[in-house]
C-alpha positions as CSV (number, residue, x, y, z in Angstrom):
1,X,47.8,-9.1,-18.6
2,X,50.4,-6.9,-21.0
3,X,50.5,-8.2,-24.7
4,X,54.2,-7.1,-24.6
5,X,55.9,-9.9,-26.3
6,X,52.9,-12.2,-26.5
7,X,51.4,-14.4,-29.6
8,X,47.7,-12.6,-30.5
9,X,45.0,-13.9,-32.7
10,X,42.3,-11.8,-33.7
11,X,39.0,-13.3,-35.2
12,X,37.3,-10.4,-37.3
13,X,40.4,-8.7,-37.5
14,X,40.3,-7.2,-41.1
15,X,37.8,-4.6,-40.0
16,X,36.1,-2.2,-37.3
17,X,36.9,-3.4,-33.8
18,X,38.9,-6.4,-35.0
19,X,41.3,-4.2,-37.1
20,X,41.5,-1.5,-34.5
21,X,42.8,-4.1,-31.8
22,X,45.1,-5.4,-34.3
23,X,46.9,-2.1,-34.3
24,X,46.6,-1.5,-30.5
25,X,48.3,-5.2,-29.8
26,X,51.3,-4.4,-32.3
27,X,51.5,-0.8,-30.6
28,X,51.1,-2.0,-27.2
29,X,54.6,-4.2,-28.5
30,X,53.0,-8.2,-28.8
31,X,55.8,-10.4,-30.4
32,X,53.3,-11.7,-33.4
33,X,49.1,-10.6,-34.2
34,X,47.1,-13.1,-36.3
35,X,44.6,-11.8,-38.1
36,X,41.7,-14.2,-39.0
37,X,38.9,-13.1,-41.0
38,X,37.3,-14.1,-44.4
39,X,37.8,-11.3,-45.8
40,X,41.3,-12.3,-47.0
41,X,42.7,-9.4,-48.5
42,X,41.6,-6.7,-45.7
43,X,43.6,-9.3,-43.8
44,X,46.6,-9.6,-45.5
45,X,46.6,-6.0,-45.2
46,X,46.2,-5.3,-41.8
47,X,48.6,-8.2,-41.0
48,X,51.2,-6.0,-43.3
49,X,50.8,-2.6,-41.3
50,X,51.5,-4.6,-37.8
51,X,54.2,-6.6,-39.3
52,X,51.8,-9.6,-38.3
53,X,50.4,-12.7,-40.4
54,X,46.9,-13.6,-41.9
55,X,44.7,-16.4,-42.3
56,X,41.5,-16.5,-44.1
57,X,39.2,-17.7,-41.6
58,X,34.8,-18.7,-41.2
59,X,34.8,-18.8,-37.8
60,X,31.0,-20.6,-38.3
61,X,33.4,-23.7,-39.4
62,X,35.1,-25.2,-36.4
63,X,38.2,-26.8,-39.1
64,X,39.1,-23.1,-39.7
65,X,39.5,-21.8,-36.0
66,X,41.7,-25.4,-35.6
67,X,43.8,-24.5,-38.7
68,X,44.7,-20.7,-37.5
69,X,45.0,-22.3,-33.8
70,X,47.4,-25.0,-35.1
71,X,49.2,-23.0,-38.0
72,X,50.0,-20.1,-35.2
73,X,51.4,-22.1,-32.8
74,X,53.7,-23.7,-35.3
75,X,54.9,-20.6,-37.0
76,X,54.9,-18.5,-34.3
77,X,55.0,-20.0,-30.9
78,X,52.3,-20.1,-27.9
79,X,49.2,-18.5,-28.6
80,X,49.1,-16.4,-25.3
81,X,45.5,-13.9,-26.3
82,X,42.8,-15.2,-28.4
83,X,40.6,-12.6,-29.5
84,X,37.2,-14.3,-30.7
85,X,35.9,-11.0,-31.7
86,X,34.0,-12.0,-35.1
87,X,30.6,-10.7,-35.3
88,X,27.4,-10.6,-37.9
89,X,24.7,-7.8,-37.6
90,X,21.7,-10.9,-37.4
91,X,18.8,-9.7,-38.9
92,X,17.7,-6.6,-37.9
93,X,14.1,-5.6,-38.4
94,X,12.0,-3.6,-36.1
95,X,8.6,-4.1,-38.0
96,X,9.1,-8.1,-37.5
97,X,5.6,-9.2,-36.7
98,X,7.3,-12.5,-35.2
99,X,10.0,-12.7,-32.7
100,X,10.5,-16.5,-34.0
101,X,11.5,-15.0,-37.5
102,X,10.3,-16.5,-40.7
103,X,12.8,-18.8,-41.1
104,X,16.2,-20.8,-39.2
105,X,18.7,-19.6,-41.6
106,X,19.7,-16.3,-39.2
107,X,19.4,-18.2,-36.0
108,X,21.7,-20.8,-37.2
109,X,23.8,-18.4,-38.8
110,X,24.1,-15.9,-35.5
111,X,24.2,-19.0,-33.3
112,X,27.4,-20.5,-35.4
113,X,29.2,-17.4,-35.8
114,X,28.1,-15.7,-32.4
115,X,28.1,-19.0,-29.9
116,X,30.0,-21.7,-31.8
117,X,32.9,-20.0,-32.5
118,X,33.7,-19.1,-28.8
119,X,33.3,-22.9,-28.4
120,X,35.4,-24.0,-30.8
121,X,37.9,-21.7,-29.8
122,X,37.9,-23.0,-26.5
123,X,37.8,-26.9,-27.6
124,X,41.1,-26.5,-29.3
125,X,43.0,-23.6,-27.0
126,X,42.0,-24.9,-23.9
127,X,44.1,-27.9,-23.8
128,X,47.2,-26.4,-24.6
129,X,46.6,-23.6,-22.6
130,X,46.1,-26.0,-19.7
131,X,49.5,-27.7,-20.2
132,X,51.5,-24.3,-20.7
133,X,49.9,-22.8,-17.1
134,X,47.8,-20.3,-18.7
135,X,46.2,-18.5,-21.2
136,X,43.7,-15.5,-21.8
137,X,40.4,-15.0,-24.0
138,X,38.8,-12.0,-24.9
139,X,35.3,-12.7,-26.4
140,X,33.8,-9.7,-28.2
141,X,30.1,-9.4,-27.6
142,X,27.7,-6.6,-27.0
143,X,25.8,-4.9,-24.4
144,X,23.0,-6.8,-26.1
145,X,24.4,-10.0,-24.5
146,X,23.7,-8.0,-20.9
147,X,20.6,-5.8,-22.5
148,X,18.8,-6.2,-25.2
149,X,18.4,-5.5,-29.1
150,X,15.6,-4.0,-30.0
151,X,14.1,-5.2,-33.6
152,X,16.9,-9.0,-33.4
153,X,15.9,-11.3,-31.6
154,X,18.2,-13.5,-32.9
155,X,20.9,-11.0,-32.3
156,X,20.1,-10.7,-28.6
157,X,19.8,-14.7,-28.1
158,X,23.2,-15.6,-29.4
159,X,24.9,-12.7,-27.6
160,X,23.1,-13.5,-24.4
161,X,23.6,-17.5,-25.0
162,X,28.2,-15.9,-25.4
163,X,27.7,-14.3,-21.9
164,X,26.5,-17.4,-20.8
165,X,29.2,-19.4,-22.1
166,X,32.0,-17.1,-21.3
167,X,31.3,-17.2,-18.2
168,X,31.2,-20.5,-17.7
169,X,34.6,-20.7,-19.7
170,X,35.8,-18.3,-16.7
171,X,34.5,-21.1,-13.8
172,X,35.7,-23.8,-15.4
173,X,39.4,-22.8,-15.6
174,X,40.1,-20.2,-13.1
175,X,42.1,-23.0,-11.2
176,X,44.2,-23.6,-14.7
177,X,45.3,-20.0,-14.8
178,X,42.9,-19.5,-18.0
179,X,41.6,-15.7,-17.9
180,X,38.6,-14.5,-19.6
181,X,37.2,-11.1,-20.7
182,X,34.2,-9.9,-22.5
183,X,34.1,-7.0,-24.8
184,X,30.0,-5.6,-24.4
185,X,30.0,-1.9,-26.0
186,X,27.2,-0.6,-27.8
187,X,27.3,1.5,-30.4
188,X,30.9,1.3,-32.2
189,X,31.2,3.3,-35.7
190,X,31.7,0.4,-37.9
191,X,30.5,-1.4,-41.2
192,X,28.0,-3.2,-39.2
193,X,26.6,-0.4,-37.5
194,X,26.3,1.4,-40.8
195,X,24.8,-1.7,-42.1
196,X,21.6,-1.2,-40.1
197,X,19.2,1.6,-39.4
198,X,19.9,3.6,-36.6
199,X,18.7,2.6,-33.1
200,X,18.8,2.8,-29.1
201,X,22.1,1.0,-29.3
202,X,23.3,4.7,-30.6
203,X,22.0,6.5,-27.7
204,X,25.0,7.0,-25.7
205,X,27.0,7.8,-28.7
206,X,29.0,5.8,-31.1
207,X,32.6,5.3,-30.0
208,X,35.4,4.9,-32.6
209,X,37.0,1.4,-32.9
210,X,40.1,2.9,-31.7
211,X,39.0,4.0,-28.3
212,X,37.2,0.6,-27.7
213,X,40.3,-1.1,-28.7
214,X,42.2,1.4,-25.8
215,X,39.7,0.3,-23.5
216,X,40.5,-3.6,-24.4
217,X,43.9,-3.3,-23.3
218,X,43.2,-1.2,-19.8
219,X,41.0,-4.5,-19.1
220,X,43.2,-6.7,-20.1
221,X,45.8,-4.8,-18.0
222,X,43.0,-5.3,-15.2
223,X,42.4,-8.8,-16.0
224,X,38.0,-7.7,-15.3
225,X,35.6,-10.2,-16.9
226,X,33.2,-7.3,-18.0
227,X,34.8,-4.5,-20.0
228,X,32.5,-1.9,-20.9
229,X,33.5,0.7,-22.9
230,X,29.9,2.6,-22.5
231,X,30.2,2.7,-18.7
232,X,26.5,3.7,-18.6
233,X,25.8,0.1,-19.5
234,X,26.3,-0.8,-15.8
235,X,23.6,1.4,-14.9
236,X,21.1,0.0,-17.3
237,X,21.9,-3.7,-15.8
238,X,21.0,-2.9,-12.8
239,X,18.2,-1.1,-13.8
240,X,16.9,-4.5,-15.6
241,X,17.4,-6.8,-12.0
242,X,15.9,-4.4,-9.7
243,X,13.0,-4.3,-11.7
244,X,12.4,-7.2,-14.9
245,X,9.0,-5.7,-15.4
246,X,9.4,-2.1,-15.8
247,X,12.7,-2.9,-17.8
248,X,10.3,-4.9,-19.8
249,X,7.9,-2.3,-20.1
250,X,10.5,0.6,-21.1
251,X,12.2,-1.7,-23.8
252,X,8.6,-2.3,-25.8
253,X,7.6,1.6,-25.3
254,X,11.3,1.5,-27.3
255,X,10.0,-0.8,-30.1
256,X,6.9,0.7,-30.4
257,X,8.7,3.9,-31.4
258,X,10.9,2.5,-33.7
259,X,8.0,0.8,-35.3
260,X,6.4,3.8,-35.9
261,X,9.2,5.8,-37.0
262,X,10.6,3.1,-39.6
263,X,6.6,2.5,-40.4
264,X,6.1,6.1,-41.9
């Protein structure tokens, strides 16, 4: 696919990865790029450096991904990309005693934001896309949807749960011309990342939202389901099928490092 000419949206697109695909749609020439986030005014002004428009947006609230779906098409035309790329950092804490957590509040929260809004994406584009011929989505997970994150559990089980449904989103309508990517890097310099202590998700280096975002549109290009800006991710998949166990074994010798670092 080339975003030349084409109508974007971009969930998340006020900051880090979001904003940084923003800018690479507008360069890469696409007639119009949405950007959808609740932070309003980081919105406005990314919208105003890719001559694009803005819509404050929770994607946790299905009524707000309907409103940008509805108020794009009829301002600007056919959306032709939607980029569900919002994301929340889901309760990180490597000296939990309890995978189950304490409480539902950032299950619910990780499973709206990180599941849900895929879905409801999907519930209102995919109709339209099917009359038109077509359509693309690019769902911005992690590598954690394909791995693991140490120290959030709830962070792992929602990404996991967006692999699951993306690629039954790619099943279902390969015979309706609907295309699907997924977005799984690991560590990306952003707000969220800084929001956390560091961790194994940093071990093959952090990567600038700009080259992730140059990677996005060689996979696009492509038209590959899996786009992995850390290539070494690959590796460590097939590591974790040929053998579950040791996998197992080498992610808690992982944890019970980090809980003895972030214990001292």
């Amino acid at each position: 696919m080339q975003v030349t000419g084409k109508v974007v949206v971009v969930t998340g697109g006020a900051n880090g990865i979001g904003k940084a695909l923003c800018e690479a749609f507008h360069e890469a020439g696409a007639a119009k790029v949405v950007v959808a986030d609740m932070d309003a005014a980081n919105a406005r002004a990314v919208a105003a450096m890719v001559d694009g428009a803005a819509f404050k947006c929770d994607v946790a609230q299905e009524k707000d991904i309907a409103h940008v779906i509805e108020e794009t098409e009829r301002q600007f035309g056919p959306i032709e990309l939607f980029c569900s790329n919002a994301g929340i950092g889901g309760g990180f804490d490597p000296m939990s005693e309890n995978a189950g957590g304490a409480s539902d509040e950032p299950w619910q929260r990780s499973w709206a934001i990180h599941v849900m809004a895929h879905v409801y994406a999907a519930r209102h584009l995919i109709p339209r896309m099917k009359a038109r011929g077509g359509g693309y989505f690019l769902n911005t997970i992690s590598a954690a949807g394909l791995l693991s994150q140490v120290g959030s559990p709830a962070y792992s089980t929602t990404k996991h749960a967006a692999v699951g449904f993306a690629e039954n989103l790619a099943i279902s309508h390969k015979a309706h011309n609907i295309k699907v990517s997924i977005l799984c890097p690991q560590g990306v310099d952003t707000n969220m990342l800084r929001s956390i202590p560091k961790g194994p998700q940093s071990g093959d280096g952090d990567l600038t939202p700009e080259q992730v975002a140059k990677d996005v549109l060689a996979g696009l290009e492509q038209e590959t389901f899996l786009i992995l800006p850390h290539p070494q991710v690959l590796g460590y998949m097939r590591k974790k099928t040929e053998n579950y166990d040791r996998w197992i074994g080498g992610m808690a010798k992982i944890q019970a490092k980090m809980r003895e670092e972030f214990g001292k």
